[in-house]
C-alpha positions as CSV (number, residue, x, y, z in Angstrom):
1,X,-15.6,20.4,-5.6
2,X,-13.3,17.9,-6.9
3,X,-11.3,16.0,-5.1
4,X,-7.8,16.8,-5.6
5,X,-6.3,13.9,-3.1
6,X,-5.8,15.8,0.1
7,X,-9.4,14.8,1.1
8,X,-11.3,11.7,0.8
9,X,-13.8,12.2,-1.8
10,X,-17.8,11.6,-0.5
11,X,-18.8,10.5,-3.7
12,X,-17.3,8.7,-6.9
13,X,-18.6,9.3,-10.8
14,X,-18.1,6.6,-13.3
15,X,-18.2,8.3,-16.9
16,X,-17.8,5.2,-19.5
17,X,-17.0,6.8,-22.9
18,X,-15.2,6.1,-26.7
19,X,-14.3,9.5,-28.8
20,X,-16.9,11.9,-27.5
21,X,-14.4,14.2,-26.1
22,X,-16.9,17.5,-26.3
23,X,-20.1,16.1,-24.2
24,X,-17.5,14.2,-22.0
25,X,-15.7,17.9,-21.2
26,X,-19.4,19.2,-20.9
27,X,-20.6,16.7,-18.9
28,X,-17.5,17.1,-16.3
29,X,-18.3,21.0,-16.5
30,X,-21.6,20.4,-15.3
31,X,-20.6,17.8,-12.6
32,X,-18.3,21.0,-10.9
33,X,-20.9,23.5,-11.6
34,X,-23.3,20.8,-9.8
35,X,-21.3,19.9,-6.9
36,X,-22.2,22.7,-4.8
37,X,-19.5,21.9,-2.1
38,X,-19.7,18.1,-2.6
39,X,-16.1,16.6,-2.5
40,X,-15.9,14.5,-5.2
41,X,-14.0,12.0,-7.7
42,X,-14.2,11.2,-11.6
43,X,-12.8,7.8,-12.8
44,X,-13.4,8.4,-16.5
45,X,-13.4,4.8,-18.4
46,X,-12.1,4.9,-21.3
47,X,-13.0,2.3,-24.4
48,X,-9.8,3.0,-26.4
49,X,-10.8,6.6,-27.8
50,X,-9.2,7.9,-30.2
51,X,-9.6,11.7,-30.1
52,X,-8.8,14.2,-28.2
53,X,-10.9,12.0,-24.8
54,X,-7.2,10.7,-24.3
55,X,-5.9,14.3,-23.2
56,X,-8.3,15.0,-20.6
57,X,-6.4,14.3,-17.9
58,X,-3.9,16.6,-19.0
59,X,-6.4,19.4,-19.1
60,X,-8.3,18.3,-16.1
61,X,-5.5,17.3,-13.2
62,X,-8.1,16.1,-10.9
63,X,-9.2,13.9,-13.3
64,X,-9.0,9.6,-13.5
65,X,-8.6,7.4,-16.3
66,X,-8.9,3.7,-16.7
67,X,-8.8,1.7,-20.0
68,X,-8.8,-2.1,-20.7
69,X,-5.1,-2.0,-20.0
70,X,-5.2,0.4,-16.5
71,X,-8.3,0.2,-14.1
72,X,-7.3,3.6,-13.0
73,X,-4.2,5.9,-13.9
């Protein structure tokens, strides 16, 4: 399950991407699906996308961003 800050997470995924918004989505469906109980973060790094990657967070609240200006948001 993803961590949504009350607990500390047991594990932390890295997902590096620039403008592939629809396997990034996919690829954060399958890490819940996957998880099977396992508390977890995502630290999506972002190489200055320009699509629709940028909104994920908004979608996703559980969800962390950094780019070349913010580690992490």
């Amino acid at each position: 399950m993803a961590s949504d800050g009350g607990e500390k997470p047991q594990i932390t995924v890295l997902i590096p991407v620039h403008n592939q918004w629809p396997p990034t989505l996919n690829c954060l469906r399958s890490l819940v699906v996957a998880a099977n109980g396992t508390r977890f973060e995502v630290i999506v790094g972002d190489d200055a996308s320009s699509d629709d990657t940028t909104q994920l967070e908004r979608q996703i609240p559980w969800l962390r961003i950094g780019d070349a200006n913010n580690l992490v948001r």
